[in-house]
MDTraj code that builds the backbone (N, CA, C; nanometers):
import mdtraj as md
import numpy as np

residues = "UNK UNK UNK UNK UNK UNK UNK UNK UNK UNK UNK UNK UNK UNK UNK UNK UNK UNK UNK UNK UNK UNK UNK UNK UNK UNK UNK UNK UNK UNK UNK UNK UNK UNK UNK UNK UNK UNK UNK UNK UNK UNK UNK UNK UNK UNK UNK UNK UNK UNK UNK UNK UNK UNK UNK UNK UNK UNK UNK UNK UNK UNK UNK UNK UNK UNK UNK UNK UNK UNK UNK UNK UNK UNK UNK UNK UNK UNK UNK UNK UNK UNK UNK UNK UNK UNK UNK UNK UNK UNK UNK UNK UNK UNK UNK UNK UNK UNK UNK UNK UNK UNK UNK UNK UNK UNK UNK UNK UNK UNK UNK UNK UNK UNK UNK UNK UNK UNK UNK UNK UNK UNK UNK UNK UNK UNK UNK UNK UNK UNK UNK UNK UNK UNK UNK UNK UNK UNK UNK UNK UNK UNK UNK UNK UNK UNK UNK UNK UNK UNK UNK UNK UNK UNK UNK UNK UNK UNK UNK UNK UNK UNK UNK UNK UNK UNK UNK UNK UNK UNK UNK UNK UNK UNK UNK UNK UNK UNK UNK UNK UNK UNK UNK UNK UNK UNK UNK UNK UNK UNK UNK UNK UNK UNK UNK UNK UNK UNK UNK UNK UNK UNK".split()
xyz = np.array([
    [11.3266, 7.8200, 9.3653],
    [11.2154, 7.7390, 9.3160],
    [11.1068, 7.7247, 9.4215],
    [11.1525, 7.7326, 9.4960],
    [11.0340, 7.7150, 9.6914],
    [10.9818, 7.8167, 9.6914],
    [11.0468, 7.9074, 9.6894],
    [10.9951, 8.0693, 9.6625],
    [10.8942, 8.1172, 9.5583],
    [10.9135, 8.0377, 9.4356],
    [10.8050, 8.0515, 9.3676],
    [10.7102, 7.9903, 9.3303],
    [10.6972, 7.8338, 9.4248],
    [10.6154, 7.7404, 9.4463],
    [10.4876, 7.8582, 9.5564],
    [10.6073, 7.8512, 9.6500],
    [10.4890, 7.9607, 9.7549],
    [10.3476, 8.0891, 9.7052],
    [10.4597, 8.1308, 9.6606],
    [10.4057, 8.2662, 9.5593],
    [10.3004, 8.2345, 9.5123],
    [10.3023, 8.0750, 9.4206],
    [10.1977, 8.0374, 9.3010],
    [10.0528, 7.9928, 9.4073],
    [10.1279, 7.9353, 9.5690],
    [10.0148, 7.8950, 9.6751],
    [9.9110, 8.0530, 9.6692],
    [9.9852, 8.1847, 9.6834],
    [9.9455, 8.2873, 9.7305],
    [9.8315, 8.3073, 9.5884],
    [9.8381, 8.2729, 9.5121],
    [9.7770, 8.2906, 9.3799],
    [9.6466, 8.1573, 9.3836],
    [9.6727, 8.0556, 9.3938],
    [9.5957, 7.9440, 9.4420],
    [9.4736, 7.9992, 9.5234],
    [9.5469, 8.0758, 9.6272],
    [9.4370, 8.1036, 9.7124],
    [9.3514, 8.2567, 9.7117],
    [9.4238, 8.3533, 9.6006],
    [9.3499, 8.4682, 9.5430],
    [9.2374, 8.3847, 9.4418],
    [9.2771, 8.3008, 9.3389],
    [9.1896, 8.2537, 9.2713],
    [9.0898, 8.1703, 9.3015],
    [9.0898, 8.1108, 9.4181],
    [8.9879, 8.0717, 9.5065],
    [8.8813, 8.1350, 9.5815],
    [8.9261, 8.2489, 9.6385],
    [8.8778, 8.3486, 9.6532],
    [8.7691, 8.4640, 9.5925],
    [8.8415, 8.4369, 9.4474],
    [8.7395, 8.4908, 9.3041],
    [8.6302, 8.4348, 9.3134],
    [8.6616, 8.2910, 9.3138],
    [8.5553, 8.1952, 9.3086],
    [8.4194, 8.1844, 9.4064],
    [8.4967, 8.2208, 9.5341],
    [8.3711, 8.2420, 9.6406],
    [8.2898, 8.3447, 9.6445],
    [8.4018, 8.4400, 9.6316],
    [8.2993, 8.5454, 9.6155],
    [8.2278, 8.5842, 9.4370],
    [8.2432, 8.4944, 9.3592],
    [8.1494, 8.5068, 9.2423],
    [8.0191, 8.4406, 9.2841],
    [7.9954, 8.3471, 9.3585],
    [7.9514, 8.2284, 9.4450],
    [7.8625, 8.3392, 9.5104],
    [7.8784, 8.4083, 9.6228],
    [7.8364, 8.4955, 9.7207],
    [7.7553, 8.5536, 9.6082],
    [7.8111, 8.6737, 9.5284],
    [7.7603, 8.7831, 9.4758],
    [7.6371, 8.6720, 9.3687],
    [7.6485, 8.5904, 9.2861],
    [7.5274, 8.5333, 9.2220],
    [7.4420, 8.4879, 9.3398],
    [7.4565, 8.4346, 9.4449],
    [7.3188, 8.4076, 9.5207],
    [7.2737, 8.5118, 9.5638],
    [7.3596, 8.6766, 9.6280],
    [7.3007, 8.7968, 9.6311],
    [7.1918, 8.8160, 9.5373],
    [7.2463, 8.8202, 9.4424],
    [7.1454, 8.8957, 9.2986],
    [7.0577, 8.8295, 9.2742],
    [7.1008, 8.6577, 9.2874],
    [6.9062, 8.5672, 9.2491],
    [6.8575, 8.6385, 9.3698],
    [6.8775, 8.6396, 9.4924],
    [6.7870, 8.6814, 9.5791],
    [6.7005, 8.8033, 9.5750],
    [6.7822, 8.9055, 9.4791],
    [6.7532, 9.0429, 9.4668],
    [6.7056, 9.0199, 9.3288],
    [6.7437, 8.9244, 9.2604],
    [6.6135, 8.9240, 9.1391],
    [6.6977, 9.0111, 9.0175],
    [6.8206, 9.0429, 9.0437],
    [6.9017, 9.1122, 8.9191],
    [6.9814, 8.9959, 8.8080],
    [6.8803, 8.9308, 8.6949],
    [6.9884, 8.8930, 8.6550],
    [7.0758, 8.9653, 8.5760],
    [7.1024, 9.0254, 8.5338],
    [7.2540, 9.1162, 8.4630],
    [7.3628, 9.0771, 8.5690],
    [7.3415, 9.0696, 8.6755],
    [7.4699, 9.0805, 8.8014],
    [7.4979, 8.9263, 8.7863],
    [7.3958, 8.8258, 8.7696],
    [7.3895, 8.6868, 8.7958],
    [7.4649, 8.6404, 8.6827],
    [7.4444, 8.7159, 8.5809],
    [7.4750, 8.6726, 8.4199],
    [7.6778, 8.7234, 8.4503],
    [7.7029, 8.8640, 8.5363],
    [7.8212, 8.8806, 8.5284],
    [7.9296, 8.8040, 8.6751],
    [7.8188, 8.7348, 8.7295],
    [7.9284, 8.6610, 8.8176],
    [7.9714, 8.5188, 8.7837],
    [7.8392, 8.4306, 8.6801],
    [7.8573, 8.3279, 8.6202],
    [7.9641, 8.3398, 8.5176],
    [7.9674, 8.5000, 8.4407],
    [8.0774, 8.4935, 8.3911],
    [8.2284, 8.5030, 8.4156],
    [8.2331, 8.6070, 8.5653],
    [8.4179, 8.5882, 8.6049],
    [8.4653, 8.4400, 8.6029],
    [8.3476, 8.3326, 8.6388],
    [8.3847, 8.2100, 8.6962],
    [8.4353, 8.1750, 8.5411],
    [8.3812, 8.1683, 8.3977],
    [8.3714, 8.1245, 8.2748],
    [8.5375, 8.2154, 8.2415],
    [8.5735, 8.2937, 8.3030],
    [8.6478, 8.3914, 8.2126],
    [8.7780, 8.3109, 8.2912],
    [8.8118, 8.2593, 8.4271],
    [8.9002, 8.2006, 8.5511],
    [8.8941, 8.0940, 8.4672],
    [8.8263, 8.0003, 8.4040],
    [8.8317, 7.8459, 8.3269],
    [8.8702, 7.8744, 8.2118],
    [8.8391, 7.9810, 8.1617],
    [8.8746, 7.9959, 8.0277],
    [9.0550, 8.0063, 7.9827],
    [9.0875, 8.0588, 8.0692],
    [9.2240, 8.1342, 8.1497],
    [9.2781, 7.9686, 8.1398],
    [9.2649, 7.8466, 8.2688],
    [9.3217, 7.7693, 8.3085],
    [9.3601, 7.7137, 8.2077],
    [9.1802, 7.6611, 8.0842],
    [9.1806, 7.6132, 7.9523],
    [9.2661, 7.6405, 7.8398],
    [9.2997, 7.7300, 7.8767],
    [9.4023, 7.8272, 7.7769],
    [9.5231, 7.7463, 7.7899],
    [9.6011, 7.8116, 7.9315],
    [9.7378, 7.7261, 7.9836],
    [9.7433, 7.5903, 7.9622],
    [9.6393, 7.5234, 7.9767],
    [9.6313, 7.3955, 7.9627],
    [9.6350, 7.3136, 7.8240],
    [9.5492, 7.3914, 7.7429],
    [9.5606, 7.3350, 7.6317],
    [9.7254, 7.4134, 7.5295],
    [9.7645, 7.5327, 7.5441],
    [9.8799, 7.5669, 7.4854],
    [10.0108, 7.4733, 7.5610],
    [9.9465, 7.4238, 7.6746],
    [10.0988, 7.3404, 7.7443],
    [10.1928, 7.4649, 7.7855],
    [10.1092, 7.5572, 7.8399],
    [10.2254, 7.7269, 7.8791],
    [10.2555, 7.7206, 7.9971],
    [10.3381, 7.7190, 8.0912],
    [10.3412, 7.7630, 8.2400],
    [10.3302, 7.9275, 8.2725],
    [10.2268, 7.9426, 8.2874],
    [10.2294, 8.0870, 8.3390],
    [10.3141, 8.1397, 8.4806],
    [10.4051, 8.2014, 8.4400],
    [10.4568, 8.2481, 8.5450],
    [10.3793, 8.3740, 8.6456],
    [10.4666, 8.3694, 8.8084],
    [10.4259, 8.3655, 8.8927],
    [10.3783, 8.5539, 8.9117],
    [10.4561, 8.6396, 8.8491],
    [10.4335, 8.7720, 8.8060],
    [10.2887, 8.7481, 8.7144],
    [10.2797, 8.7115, 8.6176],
    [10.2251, 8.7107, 8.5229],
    [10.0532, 8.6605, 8.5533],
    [10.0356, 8.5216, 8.6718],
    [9.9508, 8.4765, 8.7050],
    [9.8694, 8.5938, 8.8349],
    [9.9628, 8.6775, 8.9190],
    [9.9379, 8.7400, 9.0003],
    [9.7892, 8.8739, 8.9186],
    [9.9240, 8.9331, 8.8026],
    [9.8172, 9.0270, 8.7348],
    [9.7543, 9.0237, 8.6766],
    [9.6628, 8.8928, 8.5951],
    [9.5525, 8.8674, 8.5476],
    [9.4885, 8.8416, 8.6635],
    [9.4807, 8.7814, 8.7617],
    [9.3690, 8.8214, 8.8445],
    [9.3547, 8.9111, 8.9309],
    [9.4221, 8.9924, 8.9610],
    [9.4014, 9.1521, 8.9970],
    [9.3710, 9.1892, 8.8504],
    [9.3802, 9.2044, 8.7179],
    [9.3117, 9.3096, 8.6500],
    [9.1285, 9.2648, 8.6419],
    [9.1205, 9.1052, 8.6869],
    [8.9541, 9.0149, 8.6917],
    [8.9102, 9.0749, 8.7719],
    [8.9640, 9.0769, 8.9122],
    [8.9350, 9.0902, 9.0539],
    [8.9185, 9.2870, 8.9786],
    [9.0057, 9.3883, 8.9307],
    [8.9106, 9.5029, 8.9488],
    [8.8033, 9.5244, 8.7850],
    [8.8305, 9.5512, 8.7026],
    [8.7397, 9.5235, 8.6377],
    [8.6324, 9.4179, 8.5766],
    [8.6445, 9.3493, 8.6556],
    [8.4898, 9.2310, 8.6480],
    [8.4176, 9.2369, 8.7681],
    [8.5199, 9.2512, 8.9075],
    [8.4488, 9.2242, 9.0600],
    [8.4077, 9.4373, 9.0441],
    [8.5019, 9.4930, 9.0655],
    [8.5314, 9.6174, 9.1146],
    [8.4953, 9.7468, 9.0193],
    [8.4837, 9.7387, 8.8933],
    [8.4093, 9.7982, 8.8360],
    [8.2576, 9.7521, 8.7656],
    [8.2638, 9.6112, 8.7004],
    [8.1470, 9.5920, 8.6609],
    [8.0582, 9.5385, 8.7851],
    [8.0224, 9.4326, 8.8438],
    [7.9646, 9.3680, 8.9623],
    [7.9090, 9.4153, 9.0675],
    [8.0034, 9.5354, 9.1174],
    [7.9820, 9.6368, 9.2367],
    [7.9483, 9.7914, 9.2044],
    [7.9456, 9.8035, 9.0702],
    [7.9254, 9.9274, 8.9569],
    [8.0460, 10.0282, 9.0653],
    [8.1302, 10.0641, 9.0159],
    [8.2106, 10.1337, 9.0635],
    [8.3136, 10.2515, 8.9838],
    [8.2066, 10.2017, 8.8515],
    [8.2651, 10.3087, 8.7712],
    [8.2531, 10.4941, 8.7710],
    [8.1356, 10.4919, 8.8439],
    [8.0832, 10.6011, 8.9041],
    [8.1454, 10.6759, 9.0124],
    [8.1932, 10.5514, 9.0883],
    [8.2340, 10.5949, 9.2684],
    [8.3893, 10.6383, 9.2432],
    [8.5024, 10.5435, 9.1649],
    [8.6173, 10.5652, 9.1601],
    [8.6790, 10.6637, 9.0669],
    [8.7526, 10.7463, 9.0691],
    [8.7599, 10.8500, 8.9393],
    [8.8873, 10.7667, 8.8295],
    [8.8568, 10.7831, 8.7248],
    [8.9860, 10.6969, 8.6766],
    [9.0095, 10.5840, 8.6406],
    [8.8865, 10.5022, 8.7167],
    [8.8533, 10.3569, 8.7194],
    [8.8893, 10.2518, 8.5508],
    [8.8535, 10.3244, 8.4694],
    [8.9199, 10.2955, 8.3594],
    [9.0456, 10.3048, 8.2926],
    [9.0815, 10.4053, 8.3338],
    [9.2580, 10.4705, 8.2913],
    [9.3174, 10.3714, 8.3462],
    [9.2920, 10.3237, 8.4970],
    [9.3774, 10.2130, 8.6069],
    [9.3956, 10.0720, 8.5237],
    [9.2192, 10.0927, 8.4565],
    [9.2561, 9.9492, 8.4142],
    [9.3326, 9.9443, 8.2548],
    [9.3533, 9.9891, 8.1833],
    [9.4152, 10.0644, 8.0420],
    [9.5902, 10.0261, 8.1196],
    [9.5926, 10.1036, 8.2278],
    [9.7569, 10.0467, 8.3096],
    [9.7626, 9.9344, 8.3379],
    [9.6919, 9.8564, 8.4065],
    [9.7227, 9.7314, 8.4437],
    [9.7633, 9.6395, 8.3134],
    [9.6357, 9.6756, 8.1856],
    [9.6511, 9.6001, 8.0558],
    [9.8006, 9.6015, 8.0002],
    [9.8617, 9.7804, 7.9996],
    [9.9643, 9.7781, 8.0011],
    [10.1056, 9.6693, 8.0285],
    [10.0692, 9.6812, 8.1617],
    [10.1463, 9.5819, 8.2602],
    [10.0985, 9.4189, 8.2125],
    [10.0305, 9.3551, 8.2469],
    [9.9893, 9.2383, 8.1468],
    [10.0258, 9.1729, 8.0471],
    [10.0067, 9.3121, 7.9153],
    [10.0343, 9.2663, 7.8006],
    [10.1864, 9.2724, 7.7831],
    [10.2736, 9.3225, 7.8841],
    [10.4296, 9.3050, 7.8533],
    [10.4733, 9.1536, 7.9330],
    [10.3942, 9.1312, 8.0256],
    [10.4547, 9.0001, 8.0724],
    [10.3851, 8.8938, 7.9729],
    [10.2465, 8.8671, 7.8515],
    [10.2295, 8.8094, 7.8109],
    [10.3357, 8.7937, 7.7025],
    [10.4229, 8.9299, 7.6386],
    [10.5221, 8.9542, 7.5450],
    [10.6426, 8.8734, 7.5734],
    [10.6592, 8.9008, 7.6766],
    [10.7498, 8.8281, 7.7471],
    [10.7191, 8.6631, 7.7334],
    [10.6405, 8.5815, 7.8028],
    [10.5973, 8.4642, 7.7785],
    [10.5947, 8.3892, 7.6472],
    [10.5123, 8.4846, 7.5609],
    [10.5519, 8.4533, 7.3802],
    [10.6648, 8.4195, 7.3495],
    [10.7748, 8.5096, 7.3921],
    [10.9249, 8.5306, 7.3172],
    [10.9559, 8.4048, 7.3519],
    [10.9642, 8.4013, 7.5123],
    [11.0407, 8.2652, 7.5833],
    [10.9963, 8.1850, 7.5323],
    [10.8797, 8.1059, 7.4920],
    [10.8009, 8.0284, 7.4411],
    [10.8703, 7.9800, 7.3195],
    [10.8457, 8.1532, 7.2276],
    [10.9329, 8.0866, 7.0526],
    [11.0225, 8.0242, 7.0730],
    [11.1326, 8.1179, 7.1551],
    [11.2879, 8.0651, 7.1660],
    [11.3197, 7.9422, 7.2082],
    [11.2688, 7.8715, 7.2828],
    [11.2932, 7.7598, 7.3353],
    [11.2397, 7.6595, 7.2480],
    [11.1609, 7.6831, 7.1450],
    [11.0990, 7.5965, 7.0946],
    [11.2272, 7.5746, 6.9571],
    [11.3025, 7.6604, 6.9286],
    [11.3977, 7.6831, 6.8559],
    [11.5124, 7.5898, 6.8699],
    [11.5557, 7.4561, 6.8524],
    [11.6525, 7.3883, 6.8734],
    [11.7487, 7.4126, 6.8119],
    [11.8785, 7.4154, 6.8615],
    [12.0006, 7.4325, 6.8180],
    [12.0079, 7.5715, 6.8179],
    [11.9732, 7.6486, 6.8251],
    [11.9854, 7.8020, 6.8277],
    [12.0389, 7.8574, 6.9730],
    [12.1073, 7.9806, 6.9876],
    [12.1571, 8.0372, 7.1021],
    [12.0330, 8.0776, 7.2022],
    [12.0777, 8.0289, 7.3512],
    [11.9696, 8.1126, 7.4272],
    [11.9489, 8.2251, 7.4283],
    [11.7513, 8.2454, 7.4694],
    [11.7156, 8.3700, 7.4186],
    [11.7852, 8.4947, 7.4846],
    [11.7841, 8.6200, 7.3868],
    [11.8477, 8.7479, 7.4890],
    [11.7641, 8.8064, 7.5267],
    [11.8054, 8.8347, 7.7356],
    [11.6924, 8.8731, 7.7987],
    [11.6187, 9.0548, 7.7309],
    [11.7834, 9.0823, 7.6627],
    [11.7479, 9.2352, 7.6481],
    [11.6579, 9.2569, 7.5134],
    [11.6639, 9.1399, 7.3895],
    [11.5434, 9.1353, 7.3469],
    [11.4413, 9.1187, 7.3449],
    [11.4116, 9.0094, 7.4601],
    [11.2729, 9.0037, 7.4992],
    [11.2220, 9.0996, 7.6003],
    [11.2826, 9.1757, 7.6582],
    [11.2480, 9.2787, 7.7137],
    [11.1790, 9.4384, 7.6304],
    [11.2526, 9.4416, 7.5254],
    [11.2276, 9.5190, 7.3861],
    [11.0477, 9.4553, 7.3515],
    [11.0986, 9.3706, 7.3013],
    [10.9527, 9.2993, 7.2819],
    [10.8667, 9.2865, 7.3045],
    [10.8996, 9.2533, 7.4467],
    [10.7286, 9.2876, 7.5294],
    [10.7193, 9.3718, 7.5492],
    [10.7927, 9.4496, 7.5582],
    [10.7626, 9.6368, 7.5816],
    [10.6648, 9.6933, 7.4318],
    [10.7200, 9.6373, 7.3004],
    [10.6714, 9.7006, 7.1897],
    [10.5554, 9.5732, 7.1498],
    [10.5625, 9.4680, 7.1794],
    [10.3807, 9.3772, 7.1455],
    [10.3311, 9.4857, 7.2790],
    [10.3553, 9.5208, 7.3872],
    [10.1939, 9.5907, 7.4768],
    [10.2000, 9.7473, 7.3981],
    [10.2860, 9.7636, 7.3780],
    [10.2127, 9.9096, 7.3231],
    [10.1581, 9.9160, 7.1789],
    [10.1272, 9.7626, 7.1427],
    [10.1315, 9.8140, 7.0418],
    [9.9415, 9.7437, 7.0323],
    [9.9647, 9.6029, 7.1279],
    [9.8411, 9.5769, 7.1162],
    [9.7611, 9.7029, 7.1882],
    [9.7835, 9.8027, 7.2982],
    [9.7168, 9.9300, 7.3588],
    [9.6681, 9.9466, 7.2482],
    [9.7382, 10.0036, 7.1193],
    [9.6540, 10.0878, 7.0182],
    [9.5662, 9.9644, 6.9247],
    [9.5928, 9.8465, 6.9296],
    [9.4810, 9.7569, 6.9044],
    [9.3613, 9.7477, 6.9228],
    [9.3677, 9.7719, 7.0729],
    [9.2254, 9.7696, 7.1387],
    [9.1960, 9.8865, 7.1048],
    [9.2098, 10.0182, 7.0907],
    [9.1808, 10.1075, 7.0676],
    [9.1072, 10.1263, 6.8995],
    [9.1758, 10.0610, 6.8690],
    [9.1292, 10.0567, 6.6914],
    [9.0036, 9.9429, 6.6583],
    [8.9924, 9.8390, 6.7825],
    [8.8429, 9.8000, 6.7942],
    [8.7391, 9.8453, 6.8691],
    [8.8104, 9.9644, 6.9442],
    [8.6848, 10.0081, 7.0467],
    [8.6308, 10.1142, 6.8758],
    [8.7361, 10.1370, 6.8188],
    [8.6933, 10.2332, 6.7327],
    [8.5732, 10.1910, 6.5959],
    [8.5978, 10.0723, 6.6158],
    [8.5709, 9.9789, 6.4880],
    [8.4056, 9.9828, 6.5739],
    [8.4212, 9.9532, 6.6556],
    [8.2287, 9.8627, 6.7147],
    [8.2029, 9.9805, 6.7317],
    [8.2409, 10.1308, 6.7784],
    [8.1773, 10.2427, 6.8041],
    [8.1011, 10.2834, 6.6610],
    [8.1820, 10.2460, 6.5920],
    [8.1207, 10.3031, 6.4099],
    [7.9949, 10.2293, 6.3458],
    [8.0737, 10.0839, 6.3522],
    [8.0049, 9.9836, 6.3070],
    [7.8216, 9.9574, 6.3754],
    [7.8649, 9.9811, 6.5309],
    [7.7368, 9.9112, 6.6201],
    [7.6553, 10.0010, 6.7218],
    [7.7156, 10.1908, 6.7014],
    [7.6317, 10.2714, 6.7785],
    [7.7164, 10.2713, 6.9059],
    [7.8434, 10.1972, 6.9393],
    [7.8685, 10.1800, 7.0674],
    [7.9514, 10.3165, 7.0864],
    [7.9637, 10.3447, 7.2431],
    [8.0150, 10.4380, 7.2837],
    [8.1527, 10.4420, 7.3491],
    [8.2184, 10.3596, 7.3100],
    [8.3336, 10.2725, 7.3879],
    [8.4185, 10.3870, 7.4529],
    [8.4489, 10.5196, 7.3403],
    [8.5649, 10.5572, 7.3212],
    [8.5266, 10.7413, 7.3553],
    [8.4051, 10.7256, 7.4148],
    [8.2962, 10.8107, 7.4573],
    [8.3275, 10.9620, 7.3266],
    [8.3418, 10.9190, 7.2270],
    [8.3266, 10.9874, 7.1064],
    [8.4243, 11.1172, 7.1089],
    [8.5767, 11.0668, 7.1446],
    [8.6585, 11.1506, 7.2041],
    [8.8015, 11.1179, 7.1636],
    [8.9087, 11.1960, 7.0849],
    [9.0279, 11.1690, 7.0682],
    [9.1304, 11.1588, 7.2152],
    [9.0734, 11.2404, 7.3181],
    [9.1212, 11.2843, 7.3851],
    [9.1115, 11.1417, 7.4846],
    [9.0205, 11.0777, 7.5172],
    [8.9845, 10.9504, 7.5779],
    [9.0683, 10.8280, 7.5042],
    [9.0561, 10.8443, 7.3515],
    [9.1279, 10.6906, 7.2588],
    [9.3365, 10.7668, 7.3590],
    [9.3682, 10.8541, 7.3136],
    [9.4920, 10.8872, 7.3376],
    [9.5309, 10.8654, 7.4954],
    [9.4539, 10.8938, 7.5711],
    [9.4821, 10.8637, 7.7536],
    [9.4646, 10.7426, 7.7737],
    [9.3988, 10.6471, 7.6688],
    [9.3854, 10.5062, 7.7276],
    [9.5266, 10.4942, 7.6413],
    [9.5512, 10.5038, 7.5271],
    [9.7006, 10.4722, 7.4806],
    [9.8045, 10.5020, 7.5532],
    [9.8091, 10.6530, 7.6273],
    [9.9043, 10.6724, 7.7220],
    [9.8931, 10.5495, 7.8671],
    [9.7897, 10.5453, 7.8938],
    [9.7999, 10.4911, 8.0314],
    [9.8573, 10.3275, 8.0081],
    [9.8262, 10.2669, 7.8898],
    [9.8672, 10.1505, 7.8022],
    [9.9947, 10.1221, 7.8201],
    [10.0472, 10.2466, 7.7659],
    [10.1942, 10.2734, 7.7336],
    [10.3006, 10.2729, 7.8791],
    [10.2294, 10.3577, 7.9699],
    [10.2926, 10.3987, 8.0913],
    [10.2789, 10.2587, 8.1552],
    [10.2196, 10.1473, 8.1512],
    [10.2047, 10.0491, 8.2094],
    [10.3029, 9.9632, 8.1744],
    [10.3256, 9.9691, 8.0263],
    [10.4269, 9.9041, 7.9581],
    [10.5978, 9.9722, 7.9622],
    [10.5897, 10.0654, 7.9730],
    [10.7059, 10.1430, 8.0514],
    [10.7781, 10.1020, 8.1666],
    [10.7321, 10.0683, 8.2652],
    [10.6935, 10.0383, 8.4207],
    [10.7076, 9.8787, 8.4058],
    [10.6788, 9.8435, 8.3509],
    [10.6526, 9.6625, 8.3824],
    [10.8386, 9.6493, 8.2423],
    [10.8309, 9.6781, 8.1595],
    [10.9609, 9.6851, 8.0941],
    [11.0935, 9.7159, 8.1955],
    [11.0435, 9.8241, 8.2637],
    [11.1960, 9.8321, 8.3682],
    [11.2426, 9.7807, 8.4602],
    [11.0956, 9.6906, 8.5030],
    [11.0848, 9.6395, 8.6288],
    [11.1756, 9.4683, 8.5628],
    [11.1380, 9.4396, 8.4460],
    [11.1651, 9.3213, 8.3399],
    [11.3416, 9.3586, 8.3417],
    [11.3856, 9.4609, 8.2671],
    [11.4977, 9.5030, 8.2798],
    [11.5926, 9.5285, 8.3795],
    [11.5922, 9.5410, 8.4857],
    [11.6192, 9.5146, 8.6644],
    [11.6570, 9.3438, 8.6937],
    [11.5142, 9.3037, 8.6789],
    [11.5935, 9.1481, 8.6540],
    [11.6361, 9.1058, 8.5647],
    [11.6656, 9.1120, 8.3961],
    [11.7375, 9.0805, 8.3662],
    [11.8851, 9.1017, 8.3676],
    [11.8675, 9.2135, 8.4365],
    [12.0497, 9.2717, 8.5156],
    [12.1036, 9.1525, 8.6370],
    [11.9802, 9.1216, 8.6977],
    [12.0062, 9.0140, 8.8352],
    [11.9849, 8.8942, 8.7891],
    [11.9727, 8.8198, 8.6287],
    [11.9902, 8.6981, 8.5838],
    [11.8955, 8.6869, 8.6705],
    [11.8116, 8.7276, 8.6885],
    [11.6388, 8.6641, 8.7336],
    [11.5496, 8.6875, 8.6174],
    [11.5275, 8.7143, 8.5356],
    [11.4195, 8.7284, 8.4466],
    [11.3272, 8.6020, 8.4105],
    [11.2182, 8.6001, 8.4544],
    [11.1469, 8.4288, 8.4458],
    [11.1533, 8.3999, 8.3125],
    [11.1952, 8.2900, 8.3026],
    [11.1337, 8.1866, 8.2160],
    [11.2642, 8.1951, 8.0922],
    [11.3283, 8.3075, 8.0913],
    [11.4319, 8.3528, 8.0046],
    [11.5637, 8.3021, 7.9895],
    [11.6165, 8.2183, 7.9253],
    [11.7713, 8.2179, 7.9957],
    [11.8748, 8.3625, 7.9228],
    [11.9647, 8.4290, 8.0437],
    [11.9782, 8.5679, 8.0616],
    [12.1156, 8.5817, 7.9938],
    [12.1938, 8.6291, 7.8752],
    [12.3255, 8.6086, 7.8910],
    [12.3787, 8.7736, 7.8301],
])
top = md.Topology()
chain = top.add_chain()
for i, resn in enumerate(residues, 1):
    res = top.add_residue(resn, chain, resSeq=i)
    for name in ("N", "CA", "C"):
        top.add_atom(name, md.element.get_by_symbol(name[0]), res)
traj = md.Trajectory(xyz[None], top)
């Protein structure tokens, strides 16, 4: 429990961090007179409250895995691709983030399950090896979600989301998938070591 009090400090002080430097980069840009940059650092700060607002009002404890990779996926696609334009400089820069979502959306799967189950009185504790299933199949499945709205606004609104390519919708599904692969085994490992957060393991 100390151990993951600490952890949540190490997170405390990444998300603080967001904060300064959203801070930094909007007085850059008024100075430089860009608002688009001003408009996207006021927003990481809106997207970090929105986040807390969330936990707060569902009454969720976000665990300490789970809190780590939503702000590394903020910190690169809001700071590291949009803010610093880096979509140009890094090759891949999108595929990375399609993985991370991956990874994400199985620990949010995860969180759901634990969530139902416990809310379930009188019923047996949850099984770690189903909720492991689970969040493995809600992220791959929301991957092709997003994919079926990048597809939807590309039709609907002229947008180019999906840069008018089967070959692009399918590599963001793979990289989706491979994320959810990876974060499932890593889930499955601890539920072998009766560590799996938030789960009780039997």
């Amino acid at each position: 429990m100390g151990q993951m009090k600490g952890k949540d400090r190490w997170n405390d002080l990444i998300e603080l961090g967001m904060y300064v430097l959203a801070g930094c980069c909007f007085v850059y840009f008024l100075v430089r007179g860009n608002g688009t940059k001003m408009f996207q650092a006021v927003l990481i700060v809106a997207v970090l409250q929105l986040i807390r607002l969330l936990v707060k009002w569902t009454k969720t404890t976000m665990f300490t895995s789970l809190r780590f990779c939503v702000l590394l996926f903020i910190f690169v696609t809001m700071f590291i691709a949009n803010e610093f334009g880096f979509y140009g400089v890094i090759p891949y820069l999108d595929k990375i983030e399609h993985l991370f979502s991956g990874v994400i959306l199985c620990f949010i799967g995860l969180l759901i399950y634990s969530k139902a189950a416990h809310h379930q009185e009188g019923t047996e504790p949850p099984s770690s090896k189903v909720a492991v299933w689970l969040c493995f199949f809600f992220s791959v499945a929301m991957a092709s979600v997003w994919e079926i709205y990048e597809f939807a606004t590309d039709h609907l609104f002229g947008l180019n989301s999906q840069n008018g390519s089967l070959l692009d919708t399918m590599t963001d599904i793979i990289c989706g998938t491979s994320g959810a692969i990876l974060t499932a085994c890593y889930l499955a490992m601890k539920a072998r070591r009766k560590t799996l957060p938030l789960v009780d393991v039997r």
